[in-house]
KOLMAR-284542 format. One record per residue (C-alpha): residue in three letters; x, y, z. Coordinates in pm, 1 decimal. Layout:
! KOLMAR-284542
<fimar "Ala" <X Y Z>>,
...
This chain:
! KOLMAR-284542
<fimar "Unk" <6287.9 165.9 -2726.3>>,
<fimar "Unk" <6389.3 505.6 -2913.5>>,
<fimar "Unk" <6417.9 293.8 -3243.2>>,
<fimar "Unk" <6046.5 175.7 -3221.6>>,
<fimar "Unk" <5964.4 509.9 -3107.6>>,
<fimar "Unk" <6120.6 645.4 -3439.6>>,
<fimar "Unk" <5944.3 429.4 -3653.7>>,
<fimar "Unk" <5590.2 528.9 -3494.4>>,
<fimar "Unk" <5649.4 879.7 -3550.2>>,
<fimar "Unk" <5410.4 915.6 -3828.4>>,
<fimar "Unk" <5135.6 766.2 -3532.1>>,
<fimar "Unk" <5244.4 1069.4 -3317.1>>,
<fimar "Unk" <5205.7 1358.6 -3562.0>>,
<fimar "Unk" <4871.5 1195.6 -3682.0>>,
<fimar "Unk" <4717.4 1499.7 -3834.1>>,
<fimar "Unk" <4380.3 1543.3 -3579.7>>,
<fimar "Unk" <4155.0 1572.3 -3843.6>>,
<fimar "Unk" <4248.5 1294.4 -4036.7>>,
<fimar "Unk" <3856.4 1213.2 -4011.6>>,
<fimar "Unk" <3792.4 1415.0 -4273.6>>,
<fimar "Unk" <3854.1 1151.9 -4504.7>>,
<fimar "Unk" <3549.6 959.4 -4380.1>>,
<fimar "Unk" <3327.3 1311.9 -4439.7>>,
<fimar "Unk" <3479.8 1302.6 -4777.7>>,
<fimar "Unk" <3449.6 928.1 -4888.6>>,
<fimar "Unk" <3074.0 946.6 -4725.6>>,
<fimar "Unk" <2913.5 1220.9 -4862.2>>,
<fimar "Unk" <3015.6 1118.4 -5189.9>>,
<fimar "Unk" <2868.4 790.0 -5152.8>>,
<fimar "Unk" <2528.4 980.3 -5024.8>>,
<fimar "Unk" <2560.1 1186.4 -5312.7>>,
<fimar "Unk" <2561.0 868.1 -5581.0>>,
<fimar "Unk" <2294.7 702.4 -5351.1>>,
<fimar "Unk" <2087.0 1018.8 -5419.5>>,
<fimar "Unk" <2164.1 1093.1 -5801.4>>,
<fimar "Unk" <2094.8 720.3 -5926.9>>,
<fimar "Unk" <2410.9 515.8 -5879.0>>,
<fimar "Unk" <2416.2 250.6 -5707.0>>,
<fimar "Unk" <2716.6 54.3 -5764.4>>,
<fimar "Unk" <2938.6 375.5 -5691.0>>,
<fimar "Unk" <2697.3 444.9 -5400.4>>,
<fimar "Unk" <2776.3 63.1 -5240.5>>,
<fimar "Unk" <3138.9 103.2 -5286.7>>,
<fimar "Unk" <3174.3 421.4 -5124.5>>,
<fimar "Unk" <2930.8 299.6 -4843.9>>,
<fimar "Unk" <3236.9 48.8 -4773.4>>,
<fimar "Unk" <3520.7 257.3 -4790.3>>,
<fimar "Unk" <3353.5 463.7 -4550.4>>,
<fimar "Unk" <3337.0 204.9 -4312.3>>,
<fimar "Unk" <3662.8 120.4 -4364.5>>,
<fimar "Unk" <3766.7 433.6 -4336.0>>,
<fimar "Unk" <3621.6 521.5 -4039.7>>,
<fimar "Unk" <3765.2 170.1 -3891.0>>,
<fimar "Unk" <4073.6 236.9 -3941.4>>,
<fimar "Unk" <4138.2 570.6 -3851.6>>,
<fimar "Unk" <3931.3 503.0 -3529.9>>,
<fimar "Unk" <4210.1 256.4 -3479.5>>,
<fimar "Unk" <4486.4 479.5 -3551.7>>,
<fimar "Unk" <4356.9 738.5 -3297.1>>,
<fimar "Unk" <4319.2 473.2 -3061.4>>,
<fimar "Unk" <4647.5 344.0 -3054.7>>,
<fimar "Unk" <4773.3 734.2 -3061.0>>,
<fimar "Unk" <4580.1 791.6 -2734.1>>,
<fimar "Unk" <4755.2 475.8 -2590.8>>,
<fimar "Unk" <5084.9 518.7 -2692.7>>,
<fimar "Unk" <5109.1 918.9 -2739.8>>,
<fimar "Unk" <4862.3 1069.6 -2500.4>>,
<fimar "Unk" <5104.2 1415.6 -2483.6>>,
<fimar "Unk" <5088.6 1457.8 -2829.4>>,
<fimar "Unk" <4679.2 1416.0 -2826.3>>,
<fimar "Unk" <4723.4 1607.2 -2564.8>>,
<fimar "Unk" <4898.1 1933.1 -2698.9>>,
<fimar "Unk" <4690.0 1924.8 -3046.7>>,
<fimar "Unk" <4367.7 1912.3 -2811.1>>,
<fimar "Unk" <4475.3 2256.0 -2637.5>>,
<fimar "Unk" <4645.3 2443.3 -2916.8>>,
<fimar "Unk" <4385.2 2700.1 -3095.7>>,
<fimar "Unk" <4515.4 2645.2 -3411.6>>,
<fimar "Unk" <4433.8 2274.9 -3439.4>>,
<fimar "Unk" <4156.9 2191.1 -3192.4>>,
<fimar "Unk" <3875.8 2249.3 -3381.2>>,
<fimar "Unk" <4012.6 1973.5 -3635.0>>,
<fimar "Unk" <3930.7 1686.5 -3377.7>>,
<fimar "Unk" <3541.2 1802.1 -3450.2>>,
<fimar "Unk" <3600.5 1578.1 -3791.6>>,
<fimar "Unk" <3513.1 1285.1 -3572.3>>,
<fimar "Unk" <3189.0 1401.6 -3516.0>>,
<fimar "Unk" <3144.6 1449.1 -3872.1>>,
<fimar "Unk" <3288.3 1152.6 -3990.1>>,
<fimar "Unk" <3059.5 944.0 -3739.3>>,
<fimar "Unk" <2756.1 1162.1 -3857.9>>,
<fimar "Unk" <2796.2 1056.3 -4224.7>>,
<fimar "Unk" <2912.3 695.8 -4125.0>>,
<fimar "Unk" <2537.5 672.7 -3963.8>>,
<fimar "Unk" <2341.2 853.8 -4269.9>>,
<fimar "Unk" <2544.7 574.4 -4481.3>>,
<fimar "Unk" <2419.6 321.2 -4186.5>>,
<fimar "Unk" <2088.0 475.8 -4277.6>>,
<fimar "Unk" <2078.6 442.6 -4623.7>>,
<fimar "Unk" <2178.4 50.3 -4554.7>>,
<fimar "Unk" <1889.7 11.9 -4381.5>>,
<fimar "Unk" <1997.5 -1.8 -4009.0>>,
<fimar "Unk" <1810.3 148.0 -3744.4>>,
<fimar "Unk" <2024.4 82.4 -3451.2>>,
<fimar "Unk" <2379.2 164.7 -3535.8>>,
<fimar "Unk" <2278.9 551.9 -3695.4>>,
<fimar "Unk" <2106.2 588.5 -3333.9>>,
<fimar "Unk" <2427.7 432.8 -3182.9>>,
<fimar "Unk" <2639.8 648.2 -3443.8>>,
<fimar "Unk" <2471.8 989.1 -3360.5>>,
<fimar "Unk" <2490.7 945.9 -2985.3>>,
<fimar "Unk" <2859.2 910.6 -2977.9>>,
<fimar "Unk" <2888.4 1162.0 -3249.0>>,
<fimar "Unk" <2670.8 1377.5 -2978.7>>,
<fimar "Unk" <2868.8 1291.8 -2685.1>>,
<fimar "Unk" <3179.3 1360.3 -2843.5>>,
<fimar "Unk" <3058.3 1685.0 -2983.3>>,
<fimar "Unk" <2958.8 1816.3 -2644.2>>,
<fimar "Unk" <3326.8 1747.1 -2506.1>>,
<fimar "Unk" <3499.6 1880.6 -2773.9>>,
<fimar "Unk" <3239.7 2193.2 -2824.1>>,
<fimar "Unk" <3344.6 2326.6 -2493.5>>,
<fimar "Unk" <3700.2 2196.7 -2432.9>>,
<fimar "Unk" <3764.3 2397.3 -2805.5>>,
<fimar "Unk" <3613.3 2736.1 -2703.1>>,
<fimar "Unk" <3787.5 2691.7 -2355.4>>,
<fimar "Unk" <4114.5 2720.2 -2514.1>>,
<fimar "Unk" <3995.5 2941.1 -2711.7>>,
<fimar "Unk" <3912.6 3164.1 -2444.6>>,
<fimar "Unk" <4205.3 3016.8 -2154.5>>,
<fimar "Unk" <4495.1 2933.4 -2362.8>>,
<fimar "Unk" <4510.3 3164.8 -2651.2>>,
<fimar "Unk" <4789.3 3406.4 -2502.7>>,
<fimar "Unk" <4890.9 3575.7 -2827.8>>,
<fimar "Unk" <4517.6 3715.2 -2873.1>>,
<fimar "Unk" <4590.2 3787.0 -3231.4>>,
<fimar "Unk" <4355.6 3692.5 -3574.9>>,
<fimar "Unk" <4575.2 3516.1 -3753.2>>,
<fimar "Unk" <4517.3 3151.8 -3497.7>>,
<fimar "Unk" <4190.3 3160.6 -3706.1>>,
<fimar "Unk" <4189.7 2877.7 -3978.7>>,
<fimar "Unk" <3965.6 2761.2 -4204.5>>,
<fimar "Unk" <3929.4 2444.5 -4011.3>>,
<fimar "Unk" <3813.4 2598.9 -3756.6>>,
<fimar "Unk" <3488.1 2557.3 -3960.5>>,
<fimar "Unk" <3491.3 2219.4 -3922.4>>,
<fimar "Unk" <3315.4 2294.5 -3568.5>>,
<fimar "Unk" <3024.8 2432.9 -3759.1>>,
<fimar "Unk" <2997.3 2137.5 -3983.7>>,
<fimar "Unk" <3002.3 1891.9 -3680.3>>,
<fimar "Unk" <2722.7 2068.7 -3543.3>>,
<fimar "Unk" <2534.1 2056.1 -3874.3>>,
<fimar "Unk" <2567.1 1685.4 -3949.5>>,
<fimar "Unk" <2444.6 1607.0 -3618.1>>,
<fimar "Unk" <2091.8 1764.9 -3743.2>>,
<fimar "Unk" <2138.3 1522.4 -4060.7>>,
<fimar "Unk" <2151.2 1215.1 -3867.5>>,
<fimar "Unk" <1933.0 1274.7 -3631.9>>,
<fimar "Unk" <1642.9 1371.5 -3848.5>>,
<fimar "Unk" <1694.6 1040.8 -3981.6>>,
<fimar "Unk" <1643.0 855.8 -3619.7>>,
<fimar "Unk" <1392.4 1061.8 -3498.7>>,
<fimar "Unk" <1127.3 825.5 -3645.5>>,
<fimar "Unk" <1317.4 537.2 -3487.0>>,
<fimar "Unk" <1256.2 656.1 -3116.0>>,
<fimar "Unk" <943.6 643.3 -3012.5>>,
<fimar "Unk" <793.5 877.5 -2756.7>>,
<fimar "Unk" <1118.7 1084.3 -2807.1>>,
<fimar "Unk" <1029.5 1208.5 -3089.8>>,
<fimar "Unk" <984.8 1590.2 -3024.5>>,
<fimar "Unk" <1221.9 1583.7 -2774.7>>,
<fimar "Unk" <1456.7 1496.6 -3047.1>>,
<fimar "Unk" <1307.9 1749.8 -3285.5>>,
<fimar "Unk" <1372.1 1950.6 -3025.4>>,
<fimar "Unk" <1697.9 1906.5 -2998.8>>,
<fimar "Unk" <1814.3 1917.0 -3348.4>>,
<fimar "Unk" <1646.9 2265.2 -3435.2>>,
<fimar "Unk" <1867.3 2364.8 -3152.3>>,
<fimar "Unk" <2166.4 2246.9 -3293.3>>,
<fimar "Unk" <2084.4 2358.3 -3651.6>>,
<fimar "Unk" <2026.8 2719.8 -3443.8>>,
<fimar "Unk" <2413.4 2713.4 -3292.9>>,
<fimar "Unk" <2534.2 2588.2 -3572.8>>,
<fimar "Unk" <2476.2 2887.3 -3785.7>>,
<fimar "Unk" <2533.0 3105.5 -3505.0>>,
<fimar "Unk" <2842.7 2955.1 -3492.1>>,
<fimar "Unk" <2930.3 3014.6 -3876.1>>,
<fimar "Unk" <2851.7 3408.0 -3855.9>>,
<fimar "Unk" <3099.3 3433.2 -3569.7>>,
<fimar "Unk" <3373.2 3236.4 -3711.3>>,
<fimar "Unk" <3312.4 3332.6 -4075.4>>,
<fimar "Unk" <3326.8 3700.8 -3994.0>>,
<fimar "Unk" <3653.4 3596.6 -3830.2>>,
<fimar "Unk" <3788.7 3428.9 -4084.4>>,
<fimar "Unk" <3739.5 3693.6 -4425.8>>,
<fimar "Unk" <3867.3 3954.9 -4129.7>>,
<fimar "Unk" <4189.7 3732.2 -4131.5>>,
<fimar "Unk" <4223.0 3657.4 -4540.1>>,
<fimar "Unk" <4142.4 4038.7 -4641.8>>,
<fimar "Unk" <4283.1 4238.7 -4369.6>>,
<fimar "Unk" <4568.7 4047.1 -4202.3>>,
<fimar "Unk" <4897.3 3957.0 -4435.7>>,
<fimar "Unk" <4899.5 3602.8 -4522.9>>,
<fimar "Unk" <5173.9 3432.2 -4703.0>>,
<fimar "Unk" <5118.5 3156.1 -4967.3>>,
<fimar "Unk" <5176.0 2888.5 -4731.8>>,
<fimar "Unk" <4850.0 3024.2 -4487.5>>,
<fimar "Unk" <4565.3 2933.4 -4784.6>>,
<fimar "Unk" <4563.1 2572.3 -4684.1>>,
<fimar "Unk" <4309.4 2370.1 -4879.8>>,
<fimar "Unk" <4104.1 2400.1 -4464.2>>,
<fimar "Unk" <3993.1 2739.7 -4659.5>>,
<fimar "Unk" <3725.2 2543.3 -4869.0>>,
<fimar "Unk" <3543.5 2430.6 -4525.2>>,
<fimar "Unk" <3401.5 2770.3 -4537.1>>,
<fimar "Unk" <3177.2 2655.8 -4854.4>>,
<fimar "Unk" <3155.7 2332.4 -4728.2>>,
<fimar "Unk" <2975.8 2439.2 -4384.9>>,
<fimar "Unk" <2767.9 2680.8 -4595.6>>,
<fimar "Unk" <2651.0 2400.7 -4764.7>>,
<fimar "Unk" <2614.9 2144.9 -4475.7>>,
<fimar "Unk" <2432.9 2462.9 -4371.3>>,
<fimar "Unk" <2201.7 2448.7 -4674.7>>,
<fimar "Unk" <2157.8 2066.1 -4662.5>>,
<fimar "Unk" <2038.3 2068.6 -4289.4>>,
<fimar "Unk" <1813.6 2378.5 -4387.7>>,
<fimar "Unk" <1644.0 2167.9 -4642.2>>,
<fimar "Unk" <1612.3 1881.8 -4458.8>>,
<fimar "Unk" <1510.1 1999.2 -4146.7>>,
<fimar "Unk" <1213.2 2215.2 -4383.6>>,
<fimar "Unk" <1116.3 1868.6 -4570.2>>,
<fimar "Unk" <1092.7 1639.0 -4273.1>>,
<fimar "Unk" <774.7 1565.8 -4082.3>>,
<fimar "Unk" <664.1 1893.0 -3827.6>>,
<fimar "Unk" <658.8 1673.0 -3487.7>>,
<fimar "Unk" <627.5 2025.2 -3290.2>>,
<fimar "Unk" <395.5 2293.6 -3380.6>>,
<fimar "Unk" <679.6 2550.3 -3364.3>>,
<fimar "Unk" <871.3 2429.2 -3677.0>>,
<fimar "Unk" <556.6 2484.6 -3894.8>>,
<fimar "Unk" <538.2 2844.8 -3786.9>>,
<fimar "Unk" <918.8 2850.9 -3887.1>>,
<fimar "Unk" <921.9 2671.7 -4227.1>>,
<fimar "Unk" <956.0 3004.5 -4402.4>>,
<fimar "Unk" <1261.8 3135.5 -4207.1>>,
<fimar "Unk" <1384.0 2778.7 -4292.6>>,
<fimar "Unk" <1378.2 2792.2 -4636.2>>,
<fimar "Unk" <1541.3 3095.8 -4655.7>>,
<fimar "Unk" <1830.7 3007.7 -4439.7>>,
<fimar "Unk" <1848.4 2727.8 -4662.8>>,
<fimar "Unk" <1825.1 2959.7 -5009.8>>,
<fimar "Unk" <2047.4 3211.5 -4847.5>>,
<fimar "Unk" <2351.7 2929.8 -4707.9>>,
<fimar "Unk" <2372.5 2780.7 -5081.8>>,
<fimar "Unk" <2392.4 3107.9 -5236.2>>,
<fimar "Unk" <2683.1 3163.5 -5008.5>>,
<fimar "Unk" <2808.5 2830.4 -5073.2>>,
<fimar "Unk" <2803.3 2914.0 -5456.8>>,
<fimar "Unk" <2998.5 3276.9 -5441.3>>,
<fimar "Unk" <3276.9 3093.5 -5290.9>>,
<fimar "Unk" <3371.1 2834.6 -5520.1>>,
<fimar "Unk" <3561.1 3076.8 -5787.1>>,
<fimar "Unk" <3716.4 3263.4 -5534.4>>,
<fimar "Unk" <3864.3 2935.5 -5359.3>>,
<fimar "Unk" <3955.3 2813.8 -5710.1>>,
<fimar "Unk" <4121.3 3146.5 -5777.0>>,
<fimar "Unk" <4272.5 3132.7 -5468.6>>,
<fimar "Unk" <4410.3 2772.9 -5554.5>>,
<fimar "Unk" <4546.6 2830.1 -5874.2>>,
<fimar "Unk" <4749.0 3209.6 -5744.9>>,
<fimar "Unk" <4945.8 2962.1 -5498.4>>,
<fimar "Unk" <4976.4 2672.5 -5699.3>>,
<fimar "Unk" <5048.4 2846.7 -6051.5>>,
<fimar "Unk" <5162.6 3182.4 -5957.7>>,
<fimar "Unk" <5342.6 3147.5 -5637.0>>,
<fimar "Unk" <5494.7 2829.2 -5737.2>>,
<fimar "Unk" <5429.9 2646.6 -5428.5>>,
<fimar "Unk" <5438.7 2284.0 -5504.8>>,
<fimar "Unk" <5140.0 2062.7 -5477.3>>,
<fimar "Unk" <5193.1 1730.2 -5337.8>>,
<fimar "Unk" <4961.5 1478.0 -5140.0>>,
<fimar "Unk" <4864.3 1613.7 -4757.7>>,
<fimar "Unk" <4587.9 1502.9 -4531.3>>,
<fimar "Unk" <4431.7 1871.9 -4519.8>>,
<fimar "Unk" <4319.3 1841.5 -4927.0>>,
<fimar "Unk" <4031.5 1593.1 -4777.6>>,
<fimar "Unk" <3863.6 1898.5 -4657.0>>,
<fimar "Unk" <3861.3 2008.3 -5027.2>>,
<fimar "Unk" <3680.9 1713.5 -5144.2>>,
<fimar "Unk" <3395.0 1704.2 -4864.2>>,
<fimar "Unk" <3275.4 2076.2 -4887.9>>,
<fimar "Unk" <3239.1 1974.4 -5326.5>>,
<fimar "Unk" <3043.0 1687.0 -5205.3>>,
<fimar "Unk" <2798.3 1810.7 -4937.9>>,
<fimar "Unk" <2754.4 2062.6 -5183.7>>,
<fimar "Unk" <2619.0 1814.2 -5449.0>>,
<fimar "Unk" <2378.1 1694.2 -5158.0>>,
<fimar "Unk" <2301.8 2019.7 -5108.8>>,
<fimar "Unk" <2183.4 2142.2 -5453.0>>,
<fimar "Unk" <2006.8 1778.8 -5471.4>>,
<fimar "Unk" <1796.4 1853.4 -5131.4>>,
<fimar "Unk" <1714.9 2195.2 -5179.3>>,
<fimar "Unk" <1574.7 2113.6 -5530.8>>,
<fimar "Unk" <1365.0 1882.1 -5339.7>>,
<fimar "Unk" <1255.4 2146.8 -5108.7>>,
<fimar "Unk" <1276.8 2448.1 -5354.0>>,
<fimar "Unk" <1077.5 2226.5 -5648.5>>,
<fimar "Unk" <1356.7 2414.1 -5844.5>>,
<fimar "Unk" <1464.7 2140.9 -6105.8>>,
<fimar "Unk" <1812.0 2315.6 -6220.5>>,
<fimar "Unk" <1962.4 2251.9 -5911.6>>,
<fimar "Unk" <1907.2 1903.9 -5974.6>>,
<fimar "Unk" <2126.1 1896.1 -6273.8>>,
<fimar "Unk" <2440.5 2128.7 -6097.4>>,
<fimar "Unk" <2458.0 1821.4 -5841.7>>,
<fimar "Unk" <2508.5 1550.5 -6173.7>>,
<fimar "Unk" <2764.8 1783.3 -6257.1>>,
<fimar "Unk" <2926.1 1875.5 -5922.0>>,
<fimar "Unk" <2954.8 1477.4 -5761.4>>,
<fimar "Unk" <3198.1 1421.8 -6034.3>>,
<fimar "Unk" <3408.9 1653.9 -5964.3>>,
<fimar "Unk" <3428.1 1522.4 -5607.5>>,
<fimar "Unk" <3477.1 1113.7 -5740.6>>,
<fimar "Unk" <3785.8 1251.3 -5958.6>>,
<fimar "Unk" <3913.4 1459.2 -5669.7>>,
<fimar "Unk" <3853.3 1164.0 -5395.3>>,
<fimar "Unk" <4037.2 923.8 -5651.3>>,
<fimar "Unk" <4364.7 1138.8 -5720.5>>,
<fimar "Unk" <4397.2 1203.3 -5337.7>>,
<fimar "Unk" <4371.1 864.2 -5261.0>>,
<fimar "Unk" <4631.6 763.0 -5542.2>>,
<fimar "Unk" <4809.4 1007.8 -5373.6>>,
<fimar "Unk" <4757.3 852.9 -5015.2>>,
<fimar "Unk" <4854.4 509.0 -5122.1>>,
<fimar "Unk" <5148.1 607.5 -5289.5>>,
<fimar "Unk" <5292.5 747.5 -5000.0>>,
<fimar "Unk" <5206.9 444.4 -4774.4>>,
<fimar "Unk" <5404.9 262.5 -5048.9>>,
<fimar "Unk" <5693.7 474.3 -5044.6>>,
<fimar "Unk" <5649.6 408.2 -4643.0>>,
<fimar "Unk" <5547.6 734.2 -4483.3>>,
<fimar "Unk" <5223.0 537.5 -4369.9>>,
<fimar "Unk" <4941.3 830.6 -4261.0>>,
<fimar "Unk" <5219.4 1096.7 -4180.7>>,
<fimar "Unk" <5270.2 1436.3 -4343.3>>,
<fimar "Unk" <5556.2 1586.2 -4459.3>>,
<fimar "Unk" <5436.0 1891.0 -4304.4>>,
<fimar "Unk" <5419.5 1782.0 -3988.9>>,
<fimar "Unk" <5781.6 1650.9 -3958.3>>,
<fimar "Unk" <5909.2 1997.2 -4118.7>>,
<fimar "Unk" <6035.5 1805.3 -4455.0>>,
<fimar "Unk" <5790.9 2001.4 -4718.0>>,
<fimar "Unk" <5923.4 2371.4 -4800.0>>,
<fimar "Unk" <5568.4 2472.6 -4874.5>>,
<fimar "Unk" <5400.9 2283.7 -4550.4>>,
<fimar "Unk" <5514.8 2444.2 -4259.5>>,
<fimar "Unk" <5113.3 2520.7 -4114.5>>,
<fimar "Unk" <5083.1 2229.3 -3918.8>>,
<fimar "Unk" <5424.7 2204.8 -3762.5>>,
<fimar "Unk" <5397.2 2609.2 -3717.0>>,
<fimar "Unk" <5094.1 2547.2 -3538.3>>,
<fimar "Unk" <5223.8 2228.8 -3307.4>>,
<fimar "Unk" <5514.1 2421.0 -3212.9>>,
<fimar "Unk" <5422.4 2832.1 -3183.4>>,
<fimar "Unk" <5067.1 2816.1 -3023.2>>,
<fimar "Unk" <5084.6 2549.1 -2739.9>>,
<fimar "Unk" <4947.0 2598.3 -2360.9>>,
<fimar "Unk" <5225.1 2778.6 -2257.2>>,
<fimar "Unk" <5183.2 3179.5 -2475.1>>,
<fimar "Unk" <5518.0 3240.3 -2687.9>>,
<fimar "Unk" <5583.6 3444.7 -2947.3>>,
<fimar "Unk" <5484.8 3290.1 -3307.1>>,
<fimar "Unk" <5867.4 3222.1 -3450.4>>,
């Protein structure tokens, strides 16, 4: 029994937010759906479904066979806001639905995405708020954002349905302005947070995890839902009194977007090239390649919206950047499953000098308060 524990112990240190692979491999394949090309467009369209599969499958069988560990990732501040990645990835799995041509599953898609999103939205902020006995900055992490972009994505799909339902329709409308409301309420709260944490509180080389790019990445999931919400058809009378407010939010979140992509790059290179700290394959550099992706959407839609034709031309240049990135990580990915790690992380079992942030965070911020070692 302890030997076939052993061998599953990659399944019970499953990073929580290993969903962020389906955000990344979907929003890419929006992004070549939406720039002209097709064939990369279909093949990312079934990787995400893949993807998404097997993951769902993996988190499954962890629920069944590990509930504890679920469990103590669920209530520790650090990492519950990762587990929102499931409402992401669902979100983009039904705009990819969408862009297939199904009406059913992105309805299907969005109301677990909802559902889920609605558990985890208040179970997050109640440990938060319950089980955070240290009461100090530094639990803040950049994928804490993640929350924001769950909310965001769930505007996304559903503006897509929202022809699909009938009667419903301004309910729905409804709705989704008042998720696109919390979720940039949401983002001035945590982002205020967060630069508190990286320019005031001491951090150590380790503590820039590649989470910090979610920042840009719910700016411009931000931007993306702006622009979408500003282009799509005004079911109640109150959105066309609020276009203008809507287009600036949008103007204002990729602007914000923008100004952080050299400092994240800066950022990346002081660890990497200065500090020395070795870069090797983890689950967390996902959340580097979604944020470079939605932000290609994002340029693309608010060009639309804007009638600004540069931005066009940033997203040709900026979804190529993401297809490299996506392929190098997944090189990386399948070389570890070939050297037989599986999914794991060498962070998580303590192996990796330079990735002690998610085994730091399992073991120091749990439901009972202790001291951070």
């Amino acid at each position: 029994m302890s030997e076939s524990a052993g061998r599953l112990t990659w399944l019970k240190n499953l990073y929580p937010g290993y969903f962020v692979l389906t955000m990344a491999t979907g929003i890419i394949g929006i992004g070549c759906n939406l720039l002209d090309l097709p064939y990369l467009s279909h093949l990312f369209y079934f990787l995400t479904v893949i993807s998404w599969s097997i993951i769902s499958l993996l988190f499954i069988a962890r629920i069944l066979l590990f509930p504890r560990a679920i469990w103590n990732d669920l209530m520790n501040p650090v990492l519950t806001f990762n587990f929102f990645t499931f409402v992401a990835g669902t979100s983009v799995l039904g705009l990819m639905l969408d862009l297939q041509g199904y009406e059913l599953l992105p309805l299907l898609c969005w109301v677990v995405a909802f559902g889920a999103w609605v558990l985890l939205l208040y179970a997050s902020f109640a440990v938060l708020t319950l089980l955070h006995g240290e009461r100090k900055v530094n639990v803040v992490d950049g994928g804490w954002l993640v929350c924001i972009v769950g909310t965001e994505s769930l505007v996304l799909l559903g503006l897509k349905i929202v022809p699909h339902i009938g009667n419903l329709d301004a309910l729905m409308m409804l709705l989704i302005f008042m998720l696109w409301g919390v979720g940039i309420i949401l983002y001035g709260i945590f982002v205020a947070l967060f630069c508190y944490r990286i320019f005031f509180i001491e951090m150590k080389a380790e503590d820039f995890t590649p989470q910090m790019w979610v920042i840009m990445g719910a700016a411009a999931i931000t931007a993306n839902a702006s622009s979408s919400l500003d282009m799509s058809a005004p079911v109640l009378v109150v959105l066309t009194e609020v276009h203008a407010f809507i287009d600036s939010v949008a103007l204002l979140s990729w602007a914000w977007a923008t100004w952080w992509i050299p400092l994240l790059v800066v950022i990346s290179f002081w660890k990497h090239a200065v500090k020395k700290v070795p870069l090797s394959y983890e689950p967390r550099q996902w959340s580097v390649v979604f944020p470079i992706g939605m932000y290609t959407v994002a340029g693309f839609q608010l060009s639309l919206a804007s009638e600004f034709e540069p931005l066009h031309q940033i997203s040709h240049v900026m979804i190529w950047f993401a297809v490299v990135l996506w392929a190098l990580l997944m090189v990386g990915l399948l070389s570890r499953i070939a050297r037989g790690l599986f999914l794991g992380n060498a962070d998580e079992h303590g192996k990796s000098k330079h990735g002690k942030g998610l085994s730091a965070s399992r073991n120091s911020l749990q439901a009972v308060p202790r001291k951070r070692p």
